[in-house]
C-alpha positions as a Python dict, from the first residue, in 0.01 Angstrom:
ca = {
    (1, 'X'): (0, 0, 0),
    (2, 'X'): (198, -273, -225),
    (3, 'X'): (565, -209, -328),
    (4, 'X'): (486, -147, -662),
    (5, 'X'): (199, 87, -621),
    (6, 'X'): (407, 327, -390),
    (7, 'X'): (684, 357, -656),
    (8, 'X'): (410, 456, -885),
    (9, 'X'): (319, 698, -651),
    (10, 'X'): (672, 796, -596),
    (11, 'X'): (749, 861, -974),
    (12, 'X'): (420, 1007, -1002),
    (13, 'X'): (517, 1291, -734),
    (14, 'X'): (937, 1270, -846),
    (15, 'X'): (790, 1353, -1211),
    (16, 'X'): (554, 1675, -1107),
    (17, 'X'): (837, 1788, -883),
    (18, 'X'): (1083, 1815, -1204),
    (19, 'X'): (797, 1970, -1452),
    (20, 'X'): (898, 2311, -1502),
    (21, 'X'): (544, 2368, -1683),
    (22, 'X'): (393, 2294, -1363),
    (23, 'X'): (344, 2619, -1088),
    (24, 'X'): (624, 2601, -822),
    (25, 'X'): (346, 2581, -559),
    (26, 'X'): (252, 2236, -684),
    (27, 'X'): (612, 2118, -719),
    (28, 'X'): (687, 2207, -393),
    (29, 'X'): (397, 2012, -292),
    (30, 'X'): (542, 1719, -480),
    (31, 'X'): (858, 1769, -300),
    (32, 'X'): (704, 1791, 67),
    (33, 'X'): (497, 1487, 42),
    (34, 'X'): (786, 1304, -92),
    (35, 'X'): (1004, 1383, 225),
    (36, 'X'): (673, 1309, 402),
    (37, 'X'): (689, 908, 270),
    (38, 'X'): (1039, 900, 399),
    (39, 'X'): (1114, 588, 210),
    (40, 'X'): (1442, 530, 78),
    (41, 'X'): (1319, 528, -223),
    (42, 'X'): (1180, 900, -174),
    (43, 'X'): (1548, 942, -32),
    (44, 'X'): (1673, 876, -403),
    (45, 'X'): (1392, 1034, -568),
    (46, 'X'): (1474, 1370, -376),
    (47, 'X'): (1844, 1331, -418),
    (48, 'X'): (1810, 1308, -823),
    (49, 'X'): (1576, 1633, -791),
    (50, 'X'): (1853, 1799, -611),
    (51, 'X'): (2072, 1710, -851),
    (52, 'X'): (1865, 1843, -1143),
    (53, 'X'): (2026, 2195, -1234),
    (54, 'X'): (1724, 2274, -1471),
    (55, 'X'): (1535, 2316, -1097),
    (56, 'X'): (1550, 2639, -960),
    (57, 'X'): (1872, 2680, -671),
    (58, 'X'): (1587, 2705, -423),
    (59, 'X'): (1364, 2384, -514),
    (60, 'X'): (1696, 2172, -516),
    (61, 'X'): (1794, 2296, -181),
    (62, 'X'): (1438, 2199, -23),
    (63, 'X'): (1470, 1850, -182),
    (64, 'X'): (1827, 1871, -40),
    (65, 'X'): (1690, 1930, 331),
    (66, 'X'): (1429, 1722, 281),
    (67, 'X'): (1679, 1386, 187),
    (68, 'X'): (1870, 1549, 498),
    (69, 'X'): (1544, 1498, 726),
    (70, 'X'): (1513, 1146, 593),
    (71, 'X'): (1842, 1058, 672),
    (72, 'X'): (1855, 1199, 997),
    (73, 'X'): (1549, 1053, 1093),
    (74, 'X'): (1702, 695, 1045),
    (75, 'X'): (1388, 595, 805),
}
C-alpha cells in the first residue's frame, strides 16, 4: 500500500474513532485496527485520541494501551 494511501486510511480510521455521532462499537473498531497497523504514524494517531478529553475515560485508555502495545512491540 503507498505512503500516502495508508495515511488516508489512517485519518480515515483516526477521524471515526473521534466521532462521537458514531456508536462506540464502531469507534472502538477504529481504534483496534489502528493499533493493528502499528505504524508510527497509528502510534501518533492513537496518542492524539488519548489525548482527546471529549472521548469517553474508557476509549482514551484503550487508545492509550493500544500506543503502549505499539511501543512495546518495537514497530
Amino acid at each position: 500500500m503507498k505512503s500516502e494511501q495508508m495515511s488516508d486510511e489512517l485519518k480515515k480510521l483516526a477521524d471515526i474513532a473521534a466521532d462521537l455521532g458514531l456508536l462506540v462499537d464502531l469507534r472502538t473498531k477504529a481504534t483496534e485496527l489502528l493499533g493493528n497497523i502499528g505504524t508510527h504514524e497509528a502510534l501518533l494517531a492513537l496518542l492524539e485520541l488519548a489525548g482527546n478529553d471529549k472521548l469517553p475515560v474508557k476509549e482514551r485508555e484503550m487508545a492509550l494501551k493500544k500506543a503502549q502495545e505499539i511501543i512495546k512491540s518495537g514497530r
